[in-house]
C-alpha positions in Angstrom: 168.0 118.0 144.0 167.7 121.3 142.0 170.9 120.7 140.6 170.3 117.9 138.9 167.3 119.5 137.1 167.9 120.2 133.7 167.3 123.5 132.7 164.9 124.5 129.5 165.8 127.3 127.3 163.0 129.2 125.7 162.9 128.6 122.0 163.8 131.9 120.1 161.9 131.8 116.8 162.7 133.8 113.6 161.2 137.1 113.1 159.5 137.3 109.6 159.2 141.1 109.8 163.8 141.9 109.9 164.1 143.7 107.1 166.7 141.5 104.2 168.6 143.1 102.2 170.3 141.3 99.2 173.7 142.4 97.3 174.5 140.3 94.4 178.3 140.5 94.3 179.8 139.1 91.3 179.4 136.3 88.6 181.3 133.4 87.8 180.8 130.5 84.9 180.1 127.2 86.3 180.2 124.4 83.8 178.7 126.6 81.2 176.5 129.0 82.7 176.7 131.8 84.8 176.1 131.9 88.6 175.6 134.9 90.6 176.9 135.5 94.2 174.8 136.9 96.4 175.1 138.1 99.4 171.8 138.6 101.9 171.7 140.1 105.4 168.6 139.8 107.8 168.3 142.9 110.1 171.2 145.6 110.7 174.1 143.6 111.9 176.2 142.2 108.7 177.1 139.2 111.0 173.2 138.0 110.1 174.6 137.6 106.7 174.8 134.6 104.6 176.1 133.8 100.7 174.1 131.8 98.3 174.5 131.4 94.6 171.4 131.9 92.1 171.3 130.8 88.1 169.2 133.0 86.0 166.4 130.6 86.2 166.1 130.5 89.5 165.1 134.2 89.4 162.8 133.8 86.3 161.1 130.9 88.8 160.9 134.0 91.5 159.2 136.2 89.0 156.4 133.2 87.6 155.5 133.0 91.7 155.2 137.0 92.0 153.2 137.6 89.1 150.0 136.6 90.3 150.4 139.7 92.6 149.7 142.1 89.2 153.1 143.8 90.0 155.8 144.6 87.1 158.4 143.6 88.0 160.5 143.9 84.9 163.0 140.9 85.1 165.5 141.2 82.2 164.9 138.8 79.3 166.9 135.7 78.2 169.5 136.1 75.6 170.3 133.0 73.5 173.1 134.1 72.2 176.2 136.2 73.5 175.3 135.0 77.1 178.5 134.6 78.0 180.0 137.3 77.2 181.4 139.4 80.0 180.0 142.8 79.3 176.5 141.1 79.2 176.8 139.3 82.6 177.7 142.6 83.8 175.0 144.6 82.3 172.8 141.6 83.5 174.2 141.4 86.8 172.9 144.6 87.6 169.2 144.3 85.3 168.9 141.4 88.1 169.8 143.3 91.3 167.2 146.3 90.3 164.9 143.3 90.0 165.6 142.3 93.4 165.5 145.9 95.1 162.5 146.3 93.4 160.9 143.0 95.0 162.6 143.8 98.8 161.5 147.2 99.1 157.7 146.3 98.5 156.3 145.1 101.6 153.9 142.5 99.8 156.4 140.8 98.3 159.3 141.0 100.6 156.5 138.9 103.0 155.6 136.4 100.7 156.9 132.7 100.8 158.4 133.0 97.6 160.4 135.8 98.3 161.3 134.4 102.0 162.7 130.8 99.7 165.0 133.0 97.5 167.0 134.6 99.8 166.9 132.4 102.5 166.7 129.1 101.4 167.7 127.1 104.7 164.8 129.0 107.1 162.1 128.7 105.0 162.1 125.2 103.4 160.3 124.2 106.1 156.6 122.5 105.5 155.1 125.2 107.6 151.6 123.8 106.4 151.7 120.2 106.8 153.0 121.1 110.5 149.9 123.5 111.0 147.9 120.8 110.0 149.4 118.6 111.8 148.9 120.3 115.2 145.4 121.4 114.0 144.6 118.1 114.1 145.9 117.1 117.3 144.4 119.8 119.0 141.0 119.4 117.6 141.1 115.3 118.1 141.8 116.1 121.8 139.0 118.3 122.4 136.3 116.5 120.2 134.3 119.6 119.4 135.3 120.4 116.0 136.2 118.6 113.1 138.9 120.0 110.9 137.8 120.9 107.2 139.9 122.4 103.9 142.4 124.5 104.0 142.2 127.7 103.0 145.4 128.3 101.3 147.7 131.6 101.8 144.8 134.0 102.8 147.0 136.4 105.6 150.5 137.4 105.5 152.0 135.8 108.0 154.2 132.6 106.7 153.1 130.7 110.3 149.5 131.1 109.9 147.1 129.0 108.1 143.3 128.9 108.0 141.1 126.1 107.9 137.6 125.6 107.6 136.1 124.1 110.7 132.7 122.3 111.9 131.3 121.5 115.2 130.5 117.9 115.8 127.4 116.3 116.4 126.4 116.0 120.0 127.0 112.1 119.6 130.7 112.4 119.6 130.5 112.4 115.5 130.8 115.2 113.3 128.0 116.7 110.6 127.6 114.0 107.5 130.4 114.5 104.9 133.0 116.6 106.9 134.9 113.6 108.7 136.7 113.1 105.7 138.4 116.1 105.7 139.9 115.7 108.9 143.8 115.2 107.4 144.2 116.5 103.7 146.5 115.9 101.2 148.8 119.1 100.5 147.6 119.4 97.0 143.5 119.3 98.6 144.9 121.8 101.3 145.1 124.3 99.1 142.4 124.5 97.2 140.5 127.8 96.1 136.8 126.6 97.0 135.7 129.3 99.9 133.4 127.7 102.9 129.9 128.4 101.3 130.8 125.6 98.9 130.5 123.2 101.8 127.3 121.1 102.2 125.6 118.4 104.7 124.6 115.2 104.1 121.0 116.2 102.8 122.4 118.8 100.7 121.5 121.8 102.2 124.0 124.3 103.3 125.4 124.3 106.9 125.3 127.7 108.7 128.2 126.4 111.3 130.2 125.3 108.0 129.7 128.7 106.2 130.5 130.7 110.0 133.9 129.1 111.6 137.1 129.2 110.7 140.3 128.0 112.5 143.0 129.8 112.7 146.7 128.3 113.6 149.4 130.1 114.7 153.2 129.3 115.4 154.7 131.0 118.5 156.8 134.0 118.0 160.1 136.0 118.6 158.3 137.7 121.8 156.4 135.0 123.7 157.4 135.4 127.0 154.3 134.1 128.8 155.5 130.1 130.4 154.2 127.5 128.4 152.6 126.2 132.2 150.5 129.2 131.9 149.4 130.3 128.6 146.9 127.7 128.5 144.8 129.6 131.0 145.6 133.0 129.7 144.3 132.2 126.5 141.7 130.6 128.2 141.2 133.7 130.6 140.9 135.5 127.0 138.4 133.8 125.2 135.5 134.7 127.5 136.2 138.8 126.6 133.1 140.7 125.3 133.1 144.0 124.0 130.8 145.4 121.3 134.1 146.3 118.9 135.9 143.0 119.1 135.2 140.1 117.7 134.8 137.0 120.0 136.7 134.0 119.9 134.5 131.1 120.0 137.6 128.6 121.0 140.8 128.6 121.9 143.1 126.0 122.7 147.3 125.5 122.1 150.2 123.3 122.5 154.3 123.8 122.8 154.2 124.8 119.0 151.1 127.1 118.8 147.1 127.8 119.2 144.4 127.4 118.2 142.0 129.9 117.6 138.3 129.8 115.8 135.9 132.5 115.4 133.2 133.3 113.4 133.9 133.3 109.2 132.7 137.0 107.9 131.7 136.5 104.5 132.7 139.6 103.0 136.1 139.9 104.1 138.0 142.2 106.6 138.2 145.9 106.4 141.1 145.9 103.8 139.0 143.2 101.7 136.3 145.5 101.9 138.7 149.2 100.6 140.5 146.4 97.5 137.1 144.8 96.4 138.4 141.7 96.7 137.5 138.6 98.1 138.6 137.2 101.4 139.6 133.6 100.4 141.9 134.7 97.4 145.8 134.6 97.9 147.3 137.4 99.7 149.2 138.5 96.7 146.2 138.2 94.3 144.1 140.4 96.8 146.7 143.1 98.0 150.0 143.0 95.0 148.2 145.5 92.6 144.4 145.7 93.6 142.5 147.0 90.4 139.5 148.6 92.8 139.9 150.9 96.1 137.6 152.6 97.3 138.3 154.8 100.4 135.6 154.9 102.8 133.0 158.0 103.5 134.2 160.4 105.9 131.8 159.5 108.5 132.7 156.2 108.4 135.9 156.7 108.8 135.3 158.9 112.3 132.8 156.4 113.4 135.1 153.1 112.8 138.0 154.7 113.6 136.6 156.1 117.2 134.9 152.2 117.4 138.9 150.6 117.6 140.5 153.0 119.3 137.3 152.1 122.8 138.6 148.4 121.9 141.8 149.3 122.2 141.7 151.3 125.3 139.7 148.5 126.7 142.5 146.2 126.2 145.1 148.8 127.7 142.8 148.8 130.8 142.9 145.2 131.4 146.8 145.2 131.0 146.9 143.3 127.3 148.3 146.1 124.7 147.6 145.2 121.2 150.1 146.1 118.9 148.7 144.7 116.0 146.4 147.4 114.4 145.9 147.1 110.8 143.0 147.0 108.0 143.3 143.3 107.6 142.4 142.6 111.5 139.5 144.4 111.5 136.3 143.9 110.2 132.8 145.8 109.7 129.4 143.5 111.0 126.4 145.3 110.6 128.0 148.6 110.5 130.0 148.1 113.6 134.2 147.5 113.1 135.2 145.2 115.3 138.8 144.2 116.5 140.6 140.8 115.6 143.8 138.3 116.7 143.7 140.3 120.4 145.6 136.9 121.3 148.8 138.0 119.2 150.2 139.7 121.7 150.7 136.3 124.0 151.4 134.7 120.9 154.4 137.1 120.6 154.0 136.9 117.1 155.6 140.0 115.4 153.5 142.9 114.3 152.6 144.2 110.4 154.0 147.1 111.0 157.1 146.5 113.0 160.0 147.3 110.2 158.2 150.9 110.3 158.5 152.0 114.0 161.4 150.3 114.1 162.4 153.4 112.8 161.6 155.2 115.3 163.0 155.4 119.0 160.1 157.5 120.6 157.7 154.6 119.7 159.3 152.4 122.3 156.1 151.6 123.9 153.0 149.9 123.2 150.7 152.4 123.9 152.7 154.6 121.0 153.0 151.1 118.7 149.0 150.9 119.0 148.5 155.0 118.4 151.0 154.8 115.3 149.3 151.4 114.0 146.2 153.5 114.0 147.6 156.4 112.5 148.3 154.0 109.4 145.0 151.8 109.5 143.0 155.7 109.6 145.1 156.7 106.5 144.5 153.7 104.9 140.8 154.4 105.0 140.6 157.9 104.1 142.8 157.2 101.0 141.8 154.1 100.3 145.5 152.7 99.8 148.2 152.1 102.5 151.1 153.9 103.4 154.3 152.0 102.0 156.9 154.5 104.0 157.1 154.6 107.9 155.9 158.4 107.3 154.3 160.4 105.4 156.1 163.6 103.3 152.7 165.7 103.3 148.8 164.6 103.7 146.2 166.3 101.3 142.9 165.5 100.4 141.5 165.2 103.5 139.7 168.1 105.8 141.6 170.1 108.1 140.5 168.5 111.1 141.7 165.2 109.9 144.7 166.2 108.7 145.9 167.8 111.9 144.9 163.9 113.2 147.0 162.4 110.8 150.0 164.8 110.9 150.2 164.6 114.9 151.1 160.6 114.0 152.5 160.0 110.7 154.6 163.4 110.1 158.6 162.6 110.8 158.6 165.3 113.1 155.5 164.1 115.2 157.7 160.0 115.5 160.8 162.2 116.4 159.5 164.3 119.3 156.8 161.6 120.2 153.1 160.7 119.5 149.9 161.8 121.0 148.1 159.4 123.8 145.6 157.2 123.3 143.2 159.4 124.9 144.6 162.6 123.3 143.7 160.8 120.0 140.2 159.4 121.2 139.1 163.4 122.0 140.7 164.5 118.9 138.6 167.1 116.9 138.1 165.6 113.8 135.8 163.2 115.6 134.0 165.9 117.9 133.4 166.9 114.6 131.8 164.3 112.2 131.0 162.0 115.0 129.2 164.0 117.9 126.8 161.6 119.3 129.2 158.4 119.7 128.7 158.5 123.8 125.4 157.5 123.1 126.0 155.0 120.5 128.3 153.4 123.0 126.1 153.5 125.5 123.9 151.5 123.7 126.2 149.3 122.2 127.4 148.4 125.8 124.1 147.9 127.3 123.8 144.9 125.0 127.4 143.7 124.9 128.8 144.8 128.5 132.7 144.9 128.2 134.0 142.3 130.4 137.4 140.6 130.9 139.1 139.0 133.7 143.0 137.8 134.4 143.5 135.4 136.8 146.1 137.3 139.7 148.9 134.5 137.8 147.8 135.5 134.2 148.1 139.6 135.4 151.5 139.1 136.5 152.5 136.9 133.2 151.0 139.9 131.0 153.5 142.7 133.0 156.6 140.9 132.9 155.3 140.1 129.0 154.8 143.8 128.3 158.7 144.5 130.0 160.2 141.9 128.4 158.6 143.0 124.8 159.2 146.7 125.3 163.3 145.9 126.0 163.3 144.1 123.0 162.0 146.5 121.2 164.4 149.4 122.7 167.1 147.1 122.2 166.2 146.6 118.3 165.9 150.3 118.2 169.2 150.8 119.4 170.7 148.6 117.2 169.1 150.1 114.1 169.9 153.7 115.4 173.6 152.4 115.4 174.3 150.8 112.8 172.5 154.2 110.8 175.1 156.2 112.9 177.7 153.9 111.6 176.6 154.2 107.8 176.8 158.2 108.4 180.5 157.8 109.7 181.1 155.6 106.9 180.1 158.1 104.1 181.4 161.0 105.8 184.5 159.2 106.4 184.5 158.5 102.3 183.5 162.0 101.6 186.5 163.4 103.8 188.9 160.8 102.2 187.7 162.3 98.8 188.0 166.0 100.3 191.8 164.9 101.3 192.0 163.3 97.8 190.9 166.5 96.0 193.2 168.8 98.1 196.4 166.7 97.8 195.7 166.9 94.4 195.0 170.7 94.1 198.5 171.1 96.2 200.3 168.6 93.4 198.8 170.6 90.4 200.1 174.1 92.4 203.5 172.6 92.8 203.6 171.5 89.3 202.2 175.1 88.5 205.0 177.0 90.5 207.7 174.4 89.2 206.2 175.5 85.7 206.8 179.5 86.3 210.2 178.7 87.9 211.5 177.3 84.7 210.1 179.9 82.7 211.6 182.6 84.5 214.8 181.1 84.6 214.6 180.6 80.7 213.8 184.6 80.7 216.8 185.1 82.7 219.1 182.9 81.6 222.3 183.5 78.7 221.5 185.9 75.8 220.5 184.8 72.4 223.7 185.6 71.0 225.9 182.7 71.1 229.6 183.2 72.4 232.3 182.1 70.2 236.0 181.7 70.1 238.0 182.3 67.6 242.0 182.3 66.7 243.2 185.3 65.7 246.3 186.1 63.2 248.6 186.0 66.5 249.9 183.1 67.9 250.0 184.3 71.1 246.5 185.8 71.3 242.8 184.8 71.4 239.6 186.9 70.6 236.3 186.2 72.2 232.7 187.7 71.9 230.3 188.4 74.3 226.7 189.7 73.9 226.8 191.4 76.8 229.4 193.4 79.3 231.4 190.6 81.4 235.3 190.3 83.1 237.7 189.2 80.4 239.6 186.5 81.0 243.2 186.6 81.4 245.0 185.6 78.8 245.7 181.9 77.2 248.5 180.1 76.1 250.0 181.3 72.4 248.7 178.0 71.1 245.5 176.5 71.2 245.5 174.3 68.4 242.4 171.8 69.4 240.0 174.8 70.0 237.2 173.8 68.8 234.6 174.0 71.6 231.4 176.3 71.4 229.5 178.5 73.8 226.8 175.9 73.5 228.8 173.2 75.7 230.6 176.6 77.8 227.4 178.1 78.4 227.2 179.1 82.2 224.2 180.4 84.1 225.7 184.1 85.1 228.4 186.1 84.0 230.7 185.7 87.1 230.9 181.7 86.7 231.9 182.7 83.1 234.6 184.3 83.7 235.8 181.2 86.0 234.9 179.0 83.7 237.2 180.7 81.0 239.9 181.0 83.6 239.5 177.1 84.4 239.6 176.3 81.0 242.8 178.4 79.6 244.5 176.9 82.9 243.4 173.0 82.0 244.6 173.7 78.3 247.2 175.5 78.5 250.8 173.7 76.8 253.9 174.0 77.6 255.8 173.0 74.2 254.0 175.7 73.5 256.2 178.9 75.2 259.2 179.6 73.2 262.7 181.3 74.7 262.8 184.7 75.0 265.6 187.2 75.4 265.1 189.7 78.3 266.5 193.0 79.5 267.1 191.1 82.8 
């Protein structure tokens, strides 16, 4: 009967990270005003393109949403009059696409929802909230543990992730006074500003398990490949890890759309809350746009936290689940210990932060090098205390020399072009030999009290491999396609610059064919007639003809005794050498010569 079962495709979601690229092509007047074309491409391929017309207002709405990020943006002003005019819509038309480069190329922005609306209206209309509450709920009302609290607005980066404040029920079945009402919120309640401390029990007094959990949802992503029969149990499998540098997941539960996560709320933020000075339940373009406050961390912080994640992530390399997902805002520091967060992303298959960068690159193909060249940004990030915006760095300064060979050996273009350091080449780097000598002993004793433990069911081993192959050819195959379509580009300008070399030579050959024509007629003007002019004239004889030359040639033999319409000049008898002279007098006195002309004469004979 097998062929009777229907077969079910996997759902291929959208990939937030594809770079989009947006050319605004021309303007036309629409009922009086001015609409501009534009044309917007998602990844490398200009088949992922689409057209969509924008009014100036639209993009003066873009602006009023970006400019809680602190960035200038410089969005040319209205003009009240003259709007119409041509040469303004063209001077306009390009103010507006500078505008838009300017918002694309920042990474902050290009993320935001916003942004994502502008360009691509049709994907990202959706109520991406009201479904992640939605599913919260439904999750949560099936367990009956927790009890789903206020939203905690645009926090994180990614557009499929929302946060929620959570509480554990009562052990009656009911949860803690006051909180059942916030079990479905409005949208307008859902994202309010109010952080978790703010949240009390019935007799007033502030709930620790209010102020410590929050719930995290998450939509599937581009590279889920795990079944749906059996991610239940990985991410079951996975929330009994324990390691001293990652932080545990106190639940975790999912559905066909998502999961579930909840873990403990730190109160002063993640590590990239902690380098802005911001706080942790602001927007994500408040906190990150145009931070007025960095500060970069000591040195010896930086060795000890940075040697801290990279034992959490070779733990999770040991027990077959890579990462991939390194980055200030997933980890945080609890009582002077950094500790690793969303280690389920990976069987989420949700895309990484710093995908469009190693895209780049086609030595960082696997996720071993993904995780070293993640790290390579997050330890740059600390030491300067701002990130990296370009997929490499030019030159590093301002750091010791140890450090700086660190750096260099994963964020130099050279070092992504002939391939990164392992994880274990990075872990007995020098620069923390150096500035962190005794950390054997500080992880001895951090794993005497939290022994590192995880275990995979034999099923969930063998879903994590085929994952990890499936992901990795994905990535290769992106790869390719950006490595292509750059190849293509380079055809395509040098293609342009030969057509202007072939352009500029045919016309070099023109100007030396004009430039020879020029000298030919100048040296035939040299040696052409004289300047005296030759001139015929009738002489007292009827039966003779005197001509002048200005220089030496045959005479011609002689004409009739009459001529009497002789009138033509050496201007219309003017031939190019002497010998065609000579013919052409001979021609001439032959044409003209008349017989009534010849009288009788008496001869001898």
């Amino acid at each position: 009967m097998a062929i009777f079962e229907k077969k079910i495709e996997r759902k291929v979601n959208l990939d937030d990270t594809l770079e989009i690229r947006c050319c605004i092509e021309t303007a036309q007047k629409v009922n009086g005003h001015t609409e501009y074309v534009l044309r917007v491409q998602r990844g490398p391929f200009s088949e992922n393109s689409w057209r969509l017309l924008r009014r100036y207002n639209d993009f003066v709405h873009l602006d009023k949403c970006l400019q809680i990020s602190g960035i200038d943006l410089q969005l040319p002003g209205k003009k009240i009059l003259g709007n119409m005019h041509p040469e303004f819509i063209a001077q306009r038309r390009v103010a507006l696409q500078e505008y838009i480069n300017h918002v694309l190329m920042n990474p902050i922005l290009a993320s935001s929802l916003p942004t994502k609306k502008f360009v691509d209206p049709d994907s990202y209309s959706t109520p991406f909230h009201d479904l992640a509450l939605q599913n919260a709920s439904l999750c949560l009302r099936a367990d009956g543990q927790y009890a789903l609290g206020q939203s905690l607005g645009p926090i994180g980066w990614r557009l499929r992730k929302h946060y929620f404040r959570v509480t554990m029920k009562v052990p009656g079945g009911r949860s803690s006074p006051g909180q059942a009402k916030h079990l479905v919120k409005s949208v307008s309640q859902s994202h309010a500003r109010t952080g978790p401390q703010s949240s009390t029990v019935g007799n007033g007094s502030t709930s620790e398990a209010v102020q410590d959990l929050i719930l995290a949802w998450t939509e599937y992503g581009p590279d889920k490949y795990v079944d749906d029969r059996e991610i239940h149990a990985a991410l079951k499998n996975l929330s009994g890890i324990q390691h001293p540098y990652i932080q545990p997941l106190d639940y975790v539960t999912s559905n066909d759309n998502g999961a579930l996560v909840i873990r403990k709320f730190i109160s002063h933020g993640s590590l990239k809350d902690q380098l802005c000075t911001v706080q942790p339940v602001n927007p994500f373009l408040t906190k990150y746009g145009n931070p007025k406050n960095r500060s970069p961390l000591p040195l010896r912080d930086v060795a000890l936290y940075g040697r801290q994640i990279l034992e959490a992530i070779r733990f999770l390399h040991s027990k077959g689940l890579p990462n991939g997902h390194v980055h200030a805002g997933n980890v945080v520091i609890v009582n002077g210990t950094a500790r690793l967060l969303d280690i389920e992303n990976f069987i989420l298959g949700v895309p990484a932060f710093y995908r469009p960068f190693f895209m780049q690159h086609s030595k960082i193909h696997t996720f071993e090098a993904v995780d070293v060249y993640s790290f390579g940004h997050l330890l740059y990030e600390m030491t300067m205390g701002y990130p990296l915006q370009e997929s490499v760095a030019r030159q590093i300064t301002d750091c010791p020399d140890s450090l700086r060979q660190l750096l260099e050996s994963i964020l130099l273009k050279d070092s992504c072009k002939n391939g990164l350091p392992s994880l274990d080449q990075v872990a007995q780097h020098a620069f923390f030999q150096e500035h962190v000598p005794n950390f054997q002993d500080i992880l001895a004793k951090a794993t005497k009290t939290t022994k590192p433990h995880l275990k995979w069911s034999s099923c969930a081993k063998e879903q994590l491999k085929v994952s990890l192959q499936k992901a990795e050819h994905r990535l290769k195959d992106e790869q390719k396609s950006v490595r292509n379509q750059k190849r293509l580009v380079r055809v395509q300008e040098w293609m342009s610059s030969e057509e202007e070399k072939k352009k500029i030579k045919s016309k070099a050959k023109m100007e030396q064919k004009q430039s020879k024509l020029r000298q030919q007629t100048s040296l035939q003007l040299q040696n052409g007639p004289p300047a005296t002019p030759l001139t015929l004239t009738r002489s007292d004889s009827a039966n003779s003809v005197s001509t002048s030359h200005g220089t030496d040639s045959p005479m011609p033999p002689p004409p009739p005794p009459s001529l009497p319409n002789l009138s033509r000049t050496t201007d219309d008898l003017r031939p190019s050498t002497s010998g065609e002279r000579g013919r052409f007098a001979l021609l001439d006195s032959i044409c003209k010569f008349n017989k009534s002309s010849l009288r009788r004469v008496a001869s001898d004979d």
